[in-house]
N, C-alpha and C positions, 0 to 999 in steps of 0.2 A: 671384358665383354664375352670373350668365346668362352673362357673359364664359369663364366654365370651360366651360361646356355647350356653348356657341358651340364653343369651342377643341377640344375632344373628339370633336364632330360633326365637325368638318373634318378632321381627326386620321384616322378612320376616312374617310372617303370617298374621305381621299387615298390610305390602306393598300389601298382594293378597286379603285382606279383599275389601268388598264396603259395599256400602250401613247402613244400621246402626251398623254395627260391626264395620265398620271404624271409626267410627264418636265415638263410644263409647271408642276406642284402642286410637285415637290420647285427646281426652279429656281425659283421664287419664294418657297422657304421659303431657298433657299443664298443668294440674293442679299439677303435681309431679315435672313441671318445675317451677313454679309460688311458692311452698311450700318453693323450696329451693333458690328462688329470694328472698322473704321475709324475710327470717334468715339472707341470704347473709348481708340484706339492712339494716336491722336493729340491727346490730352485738351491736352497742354503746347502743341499747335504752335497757330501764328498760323490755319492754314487750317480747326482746328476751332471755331473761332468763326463759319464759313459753312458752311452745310449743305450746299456746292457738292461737294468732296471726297470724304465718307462717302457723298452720293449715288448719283455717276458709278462708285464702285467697287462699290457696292449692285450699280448697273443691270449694269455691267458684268460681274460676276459672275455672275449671272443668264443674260447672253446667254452667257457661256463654258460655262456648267452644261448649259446648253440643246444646246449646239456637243458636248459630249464627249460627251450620251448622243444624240444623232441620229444623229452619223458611226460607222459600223460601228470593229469592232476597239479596241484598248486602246492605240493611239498617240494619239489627242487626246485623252489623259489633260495630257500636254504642255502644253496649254492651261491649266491650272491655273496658271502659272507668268505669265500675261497681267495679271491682277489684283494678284498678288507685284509684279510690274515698277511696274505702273502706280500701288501704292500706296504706294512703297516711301519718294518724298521726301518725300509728304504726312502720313508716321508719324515719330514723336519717333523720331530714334535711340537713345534707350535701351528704346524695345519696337519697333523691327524685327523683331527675331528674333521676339520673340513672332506677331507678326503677320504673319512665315511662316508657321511653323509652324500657328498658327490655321488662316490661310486653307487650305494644302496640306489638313488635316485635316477642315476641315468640306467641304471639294469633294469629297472621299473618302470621306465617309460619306454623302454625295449620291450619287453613282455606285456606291456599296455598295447601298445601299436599291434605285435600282431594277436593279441585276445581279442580287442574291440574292431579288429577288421574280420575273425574269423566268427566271433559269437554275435556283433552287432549288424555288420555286414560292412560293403567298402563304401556304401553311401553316405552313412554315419561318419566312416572312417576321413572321408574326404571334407564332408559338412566341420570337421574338427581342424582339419590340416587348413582349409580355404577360410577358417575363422582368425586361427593364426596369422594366417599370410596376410589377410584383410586386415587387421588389426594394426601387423608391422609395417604396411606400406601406407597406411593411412597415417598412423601417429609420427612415420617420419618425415610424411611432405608437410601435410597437416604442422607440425611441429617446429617444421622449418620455416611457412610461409607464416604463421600467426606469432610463435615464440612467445612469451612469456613466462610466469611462472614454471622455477621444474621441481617436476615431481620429485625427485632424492638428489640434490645435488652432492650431497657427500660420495653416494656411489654411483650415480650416474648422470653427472654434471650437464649430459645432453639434452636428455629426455623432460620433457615441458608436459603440462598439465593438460593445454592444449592437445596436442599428441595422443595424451592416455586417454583421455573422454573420447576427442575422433575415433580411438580404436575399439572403445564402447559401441560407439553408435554405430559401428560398421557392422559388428558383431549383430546388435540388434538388429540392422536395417537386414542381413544377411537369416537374423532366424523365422524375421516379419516375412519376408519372401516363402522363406519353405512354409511355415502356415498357412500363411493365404494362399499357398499352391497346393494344401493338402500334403505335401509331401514329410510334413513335421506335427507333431502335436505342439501346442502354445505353448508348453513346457519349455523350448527351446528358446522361448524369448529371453528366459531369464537365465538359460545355462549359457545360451551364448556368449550374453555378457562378460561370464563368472568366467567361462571357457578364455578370453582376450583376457582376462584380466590375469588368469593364472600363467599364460602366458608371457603379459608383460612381468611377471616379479620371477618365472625362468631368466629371462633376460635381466634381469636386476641383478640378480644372485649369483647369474656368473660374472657380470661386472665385480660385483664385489669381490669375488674371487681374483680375476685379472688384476682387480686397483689393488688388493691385501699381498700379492706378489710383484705389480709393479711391472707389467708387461701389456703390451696394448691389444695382442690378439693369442687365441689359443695356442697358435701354430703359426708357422707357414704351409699348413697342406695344399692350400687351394688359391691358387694364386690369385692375389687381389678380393679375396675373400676371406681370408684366416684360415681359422682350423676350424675340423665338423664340430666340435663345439660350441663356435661363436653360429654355424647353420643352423643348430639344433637345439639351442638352449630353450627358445622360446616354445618352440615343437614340445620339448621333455615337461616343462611345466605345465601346459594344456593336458598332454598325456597322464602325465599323475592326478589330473583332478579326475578328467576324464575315468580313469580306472576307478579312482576311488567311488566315483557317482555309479560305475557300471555295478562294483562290489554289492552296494547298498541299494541297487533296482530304481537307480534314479535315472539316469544316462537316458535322454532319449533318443528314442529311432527315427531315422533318416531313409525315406525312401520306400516306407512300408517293412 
C-alpha cells in the first residue's frame, strides 16, 4: 500500500515536471526499464549470473536517454541504436530480436512523453496518462466482476474481453467529457479509444515477454508492484501511438 502511494506520488510530480527535471525523471525511469530488459533477455546466458551486464546497459541507457532529449532536433534519436549494439552479445540469441525491439520502443516512449508534454502541452499529456490508467482500472475490476471470455489466453490468461471493452468505453466516456466541455475537438472520441487500446497490447507484449522467459514480474524494484516495467508497459504503448499520431498531425489537443 505505502509502496503504491510512494509510486503514484512520484508518478505525478514527474508528469508536472518540464524542462531538465523532466528529462532527468523520464532517463532514470528508461534506464531502470532497460536494467530489467537485459536480465529479462539474457536469463539463459553465463553474464546473467553477474549484475555487471543488466547494469552497464541500465546506466547506459539512461545516459543515451538523457543525450537524445538535450541535443536539439530529431537526429540523436540514432543514439537509440548505442544500447542495441552494446547489449546485443550479452542477450541469449534466441531473444535478440526481442530485445531490439524492446529497447527501440521503450527509448521512444521516453522521448514521446517529454515531446508531447513539451510541443502538445501537459493537458494533452495527462488526458493520455488518465486514458491509460482509466483503461487499466476498469478492465481489471470490470474483468474480475463479469469474467468471461479472455481476450489472449496464450499470453495473457488474465485479461477477459469484458475487461478490454470496459477499458474502451472508459476511454470514450473520458474523451466524450473533454468534448462536451469544449476542452477537446471530437477527434478524441476516436483516439481515445485507439489510445486504451494501444495501451492494452503495451501490456500484452510484455506479458509475452515475462511468459517467453518464464518469470512473473520484471523485477523486484518496487515492492509488491514489480519492476518499472510491469508500471509502464501499458504507459510506453499509448506513447508510441500517441507519438506516431503527433508525427502525422493527427494527435489531438487537450485543453486549447
Amino acid at each position: 500500500m505505502v509502496s503504491g502511494l510512494v509510486l503514484a506520488v512520484l508518478g505525478v510530480v514527474l508528469l508536472l515536471s518540464s524542462g531538465l527535471w523532466l528529462r532527468f525523471g523520464v532517463s532514470i525511469v528508461i534506464g531502470l526499464m532497460l536494467w530489467e530488459l537485459a536480465r529479462l533477455t539474457a536469463w539463459r546466458h553465463p553474464e546473467f549470473h553477474s549484475p555487471r551486464h543488466p547494469v552497464l546497459i541500465g546506466v547506459l541507457a539512461g545516459l543515451v536517454m538523457l543525450t537524445i532529449l538535450a541535443l536539439p532536433g530529431d537526429w540523436p534519436f540514432l543514439l537509440a541504436l548505442v544500447p542495441v549494439v552494446a547489449g546485443w552479445r550479452g542477450t541469449h540469441s534466441h531473444e535478440r530480436l526481442a530485445f531490439v525491439l524492446f529497447t527501440l520502443a521503450i527509448i521512444a516512449a521516453g522521448y514521446a512523453l517529454v515531446v508531447i508534454r513539451e510541443v502538445m502541452g501537459l493537458p494533452t499529456l495527462l488526458w493520455i496518462v488518465l486514458t491509460v490508467v482509466l483503461s487499466d482500472v476498469l478492465g481489471y475490476f470490470v474483468g474480475r466482476k463479469m469474467g468471461g471470455p479472455r481476450f489472449w489466453p496464450a499470453i495473457s490468461p488474465k485479461k477477459t474481453w469484458s475487461g478490454t471493452i470496459a477499458g474502451w468505453v472508459g476511454a470514450f466516456a473520458l474523451a466524450l467529457g473533454l468534448a462536451v466541455s469544449g476542452q477537446a475537438g471530437w477527434a478524441v472520441l476516436i483516439v481515445g479509444p485507439l489510445i486504451a487500446l494501444s495501451g492494452q497490447f503495451g501490456d500484452i507484449a510484455e506479458s509475452w515477454l515475462k511468459r517467453r522467459v518464464g518469470v512473473k514480474d520484471s523485477s523486484d524494484l518496487i515492492p509488491g508492484h514489480g519492476g518499472a516495467m510491469d508500471r509502464f508497459d501499458a504507459m510506453s504503448g499509448a506513447l508510441l501511438l500517441a507519438l506516431a499520431l503527433l508525427i502525422v498531425n493527427l494527435l489531438p489537443s487537450v485543453g486549447g
